[in-house]
C-alpha positions in Angstrom: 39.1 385.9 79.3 36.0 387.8 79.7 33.3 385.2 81.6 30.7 387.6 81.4 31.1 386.9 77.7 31.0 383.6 77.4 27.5 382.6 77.7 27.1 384.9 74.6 29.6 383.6 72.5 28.0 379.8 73.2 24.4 381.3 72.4 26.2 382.6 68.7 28.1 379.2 68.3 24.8 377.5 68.6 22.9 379.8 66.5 25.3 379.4 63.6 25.4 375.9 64.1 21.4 375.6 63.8 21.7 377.9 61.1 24.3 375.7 58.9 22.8 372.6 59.7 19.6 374.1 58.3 20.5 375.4 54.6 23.1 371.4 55.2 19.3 370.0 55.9 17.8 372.2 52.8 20.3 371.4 50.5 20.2 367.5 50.9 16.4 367.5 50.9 16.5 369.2 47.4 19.1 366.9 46.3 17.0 363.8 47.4 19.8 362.6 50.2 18.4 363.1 53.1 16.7 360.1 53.6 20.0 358.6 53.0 21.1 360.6 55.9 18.6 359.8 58.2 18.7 356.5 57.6 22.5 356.2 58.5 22.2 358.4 61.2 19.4 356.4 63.0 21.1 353.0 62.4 24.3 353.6 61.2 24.9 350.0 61.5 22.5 348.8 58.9 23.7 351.9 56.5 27.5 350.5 56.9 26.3 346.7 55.5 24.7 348.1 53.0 27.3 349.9 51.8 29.3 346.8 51.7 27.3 344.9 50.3 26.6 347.2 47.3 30.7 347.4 46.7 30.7 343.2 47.1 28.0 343.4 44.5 30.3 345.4 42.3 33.0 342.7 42.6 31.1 339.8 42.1 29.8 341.5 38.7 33.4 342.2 37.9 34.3 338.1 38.7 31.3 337.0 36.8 31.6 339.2 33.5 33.9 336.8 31.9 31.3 334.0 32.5 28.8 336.2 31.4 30.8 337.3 27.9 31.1 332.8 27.3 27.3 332.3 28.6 26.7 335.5 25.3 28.9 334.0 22.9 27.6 330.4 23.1 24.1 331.4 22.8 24.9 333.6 19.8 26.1 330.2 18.3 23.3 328.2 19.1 21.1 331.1 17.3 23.7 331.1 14.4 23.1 327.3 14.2 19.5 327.6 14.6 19.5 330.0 12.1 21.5 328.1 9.2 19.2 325.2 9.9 15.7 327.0 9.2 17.5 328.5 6.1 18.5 325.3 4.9 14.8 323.9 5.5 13.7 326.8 3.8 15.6 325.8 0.7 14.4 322.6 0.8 10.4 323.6 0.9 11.1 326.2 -1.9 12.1 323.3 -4.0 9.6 320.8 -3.0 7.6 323.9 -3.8 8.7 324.4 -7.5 8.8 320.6 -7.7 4.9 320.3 -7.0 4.1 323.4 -9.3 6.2 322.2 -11.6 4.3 318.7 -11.5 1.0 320.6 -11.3 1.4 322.3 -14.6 2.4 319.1 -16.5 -0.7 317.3 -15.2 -2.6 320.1 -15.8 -1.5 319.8 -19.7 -2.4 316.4 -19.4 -5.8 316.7 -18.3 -6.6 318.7 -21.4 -6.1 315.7 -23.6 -7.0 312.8 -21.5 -7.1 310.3 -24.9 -3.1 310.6 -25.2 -1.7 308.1 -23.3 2.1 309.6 -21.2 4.6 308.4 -19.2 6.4 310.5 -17.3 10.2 310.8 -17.4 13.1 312.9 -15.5 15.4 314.7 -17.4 19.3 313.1 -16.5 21.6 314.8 -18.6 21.9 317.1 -21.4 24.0 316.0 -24.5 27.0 318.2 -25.6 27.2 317.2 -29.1 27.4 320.9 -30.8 25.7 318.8 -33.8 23.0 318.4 -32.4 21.1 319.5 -28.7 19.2 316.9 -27.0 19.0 315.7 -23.6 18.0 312.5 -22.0 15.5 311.3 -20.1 15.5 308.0 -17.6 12.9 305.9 -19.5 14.1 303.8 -22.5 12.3 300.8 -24.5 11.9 298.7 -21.2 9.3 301.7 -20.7 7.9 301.6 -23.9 9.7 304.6 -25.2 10.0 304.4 -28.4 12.0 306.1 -31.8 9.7 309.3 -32.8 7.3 309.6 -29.9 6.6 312.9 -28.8 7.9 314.6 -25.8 6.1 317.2 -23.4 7.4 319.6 -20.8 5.4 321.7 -18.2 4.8 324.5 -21.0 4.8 323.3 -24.3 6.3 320.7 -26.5 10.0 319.8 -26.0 11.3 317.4 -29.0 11.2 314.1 -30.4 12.8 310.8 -29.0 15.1 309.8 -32.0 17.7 307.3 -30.0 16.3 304.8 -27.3 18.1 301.8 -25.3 16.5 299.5 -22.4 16.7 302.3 -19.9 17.5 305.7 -21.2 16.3 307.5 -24.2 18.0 310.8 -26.3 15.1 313.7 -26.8 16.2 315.9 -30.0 14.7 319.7 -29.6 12.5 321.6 -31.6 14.8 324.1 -32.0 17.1 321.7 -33.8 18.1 322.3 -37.4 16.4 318.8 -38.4 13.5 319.5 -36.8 10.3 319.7 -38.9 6.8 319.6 -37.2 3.7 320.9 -39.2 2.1 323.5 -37.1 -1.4 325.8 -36.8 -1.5 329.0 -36.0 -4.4 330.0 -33.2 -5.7 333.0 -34.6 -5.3 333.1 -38.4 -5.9 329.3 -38.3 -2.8 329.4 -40.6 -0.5 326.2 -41.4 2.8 325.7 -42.1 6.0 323.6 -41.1 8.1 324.7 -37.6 11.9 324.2 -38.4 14.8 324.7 -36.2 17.1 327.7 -36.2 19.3 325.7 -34.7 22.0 326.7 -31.3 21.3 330.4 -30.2 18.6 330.5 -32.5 14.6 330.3 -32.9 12.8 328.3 -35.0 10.8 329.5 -38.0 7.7 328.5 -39.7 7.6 328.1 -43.2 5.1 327.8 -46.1 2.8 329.8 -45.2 0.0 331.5 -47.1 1.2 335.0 -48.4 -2.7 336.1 -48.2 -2.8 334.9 -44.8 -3.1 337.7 -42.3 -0.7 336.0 -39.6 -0.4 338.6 -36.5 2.5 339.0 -34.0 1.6 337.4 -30.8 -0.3 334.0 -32.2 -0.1 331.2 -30.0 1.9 328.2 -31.8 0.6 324.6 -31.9 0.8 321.1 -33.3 -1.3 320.4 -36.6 -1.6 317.2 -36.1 -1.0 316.7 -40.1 1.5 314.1 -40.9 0.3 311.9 -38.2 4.2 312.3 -36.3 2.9 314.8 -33.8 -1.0 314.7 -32.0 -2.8 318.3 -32.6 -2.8 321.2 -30.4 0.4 320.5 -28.2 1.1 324.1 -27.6 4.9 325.0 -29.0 5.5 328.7 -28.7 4.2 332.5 -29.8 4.6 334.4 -33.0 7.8 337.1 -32.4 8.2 338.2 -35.8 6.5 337.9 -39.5 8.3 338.1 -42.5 6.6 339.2 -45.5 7.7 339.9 -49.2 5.1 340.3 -52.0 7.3 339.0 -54.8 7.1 335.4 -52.7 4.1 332.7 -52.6 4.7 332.7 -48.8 5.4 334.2 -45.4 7.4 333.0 -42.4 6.8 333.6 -38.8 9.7 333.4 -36.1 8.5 331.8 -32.8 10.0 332.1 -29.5 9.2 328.8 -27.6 7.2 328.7 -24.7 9.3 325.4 -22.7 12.6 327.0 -21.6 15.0 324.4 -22.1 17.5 325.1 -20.0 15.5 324.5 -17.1 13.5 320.9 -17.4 13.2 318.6 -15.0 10.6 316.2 -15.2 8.4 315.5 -19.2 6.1 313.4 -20.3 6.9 310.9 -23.2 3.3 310.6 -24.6 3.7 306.9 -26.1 0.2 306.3 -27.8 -2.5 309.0 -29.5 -5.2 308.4 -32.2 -3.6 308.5 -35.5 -5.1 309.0 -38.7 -4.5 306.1 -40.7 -3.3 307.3 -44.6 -1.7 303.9 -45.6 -4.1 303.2 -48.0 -3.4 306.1 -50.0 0.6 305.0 -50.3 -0.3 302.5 -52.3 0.3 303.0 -56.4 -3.5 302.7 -57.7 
């Protein structure tokens, strides 16, 4: 070996090695490692720990994930739970709700004839007679609910008590068949008698004036003729007119305002000023 060449090879060994660890030094500065290096090369030590304690790390995760994965699935229950309960209570306040506007609107009614003394009464069952469609009510003669007496929903009027024991009492609807309740029209000021069209059917008011204009869309109320029935209980709007000249009268179809299907609490109004007309029964 040549010695004279030696010190020249070394000086190109240590060049290239300057040189590599240079673009090695660029590279991991652009990549954003080289403090990593540093760091390991000035205390390796504290770079080895960390290194194990990064991978221990990883294996706790791994051991805890089931516990994890239980910790999840019983807090999704206990929101599932939650959840059901403020629906449920939800339900609840919506009916109290209807309940109090339901109760609202009756006494409202009630305030606009303060001289009629009511009771109030909760509807308990609905008969299923086809003969005849009723319902009752949880007030009977120990009540003072008597045969005939008016009753009053929310909306409008509902029927007539026609069977009563000490406790209970049977309501027959207006849109029964037997139903006869004389009637004024609001705008026309027009009378006649409301009968029943019976199931699946409304009722109709008869006898009235063919000269009568009587327009679609008149409110519906109690005449208070006859003395059976107080005036201005509000029954239902005018859906139809039917008209032929060769009659002496009209008829208007009414759609009722109480929906019947859906009562819950009336009022049985048990005394009202009544005409008295006795005295004009009797043969002269």
């Amino acid at each position: 070996m040549n010695m004279e060449q030696t010190p020249q090879r070394i000086r190109w060994v240590v060049l290239a090695i300057l040189i590599g660890s240079a673009i090695v030094l660029t590279i991991l500065d652009s990549t954003g490692l080289l403090d990593t290096v540093v760091g390991i090369v000035r205390d390796p030590l504290s770079a080895a720990s960390a290194i194990t304690a990064a991978r221990t790390d990883t294996t706790l995760d791994l051991l805890s994930g089931p516990r994890d994965l239980e910790t999840a699935n019983a807090e999704i229950a206990r929101l599932q739970t939650e959840n059901e309960t403020l629906a449920r209570e939800n339900e609840e306040l919506t009916e109290i709700q209807r309940k109090y506007q339901n109760l609202q609107e009756l006494f409202n009614r009630a305030s606009e004839t303060p001289a009629y003394r009511r009771i109030t009464a909760d509807v308990i069952a609905y008969d299923t007679n086809p003969a005849v469609r009723s319902l009752m009510i949880d007030k009977g003669r120990d009540d003072g609910v008597r045969v005939g007496q008016p009753v009053e929903g929310p909306r409008g009027l509902v029927g007539q008590i026609y069977r009563v024991s000490n406790d209970a009492a049977q309501v027959a609807l207006i849109t029964e068949t037997a139903s006869a309740i004389p009637v004024r029209l609001g705008d026309s000021r027009a009378t006649g008698v409301l009968r029943g069209g019976g199931r699946g059917n409304p009722p109709t008011i008869d006898w009235i004036d063919l000269t009568t204009p009587v327009e679609v869309g008149e409110l519906v109320y109690t005449s208070g003729l006859g003395g059976k029935f107080p005036p201005d209980l509000v029954i239902g709007r005018v859906i139809d007119v039917e008209r032929n000249e060769a009659e002496l009268f009209q008829s208007a179809i009414v759609q009722p305002a109480t929906d019947f299907n859906s009562l819950e609490t009336l009022f049985v109004i048990t005394d009202f000023q009544q005409v008295d007309t006795s005295i004009f029964e009797e043969a002269p």
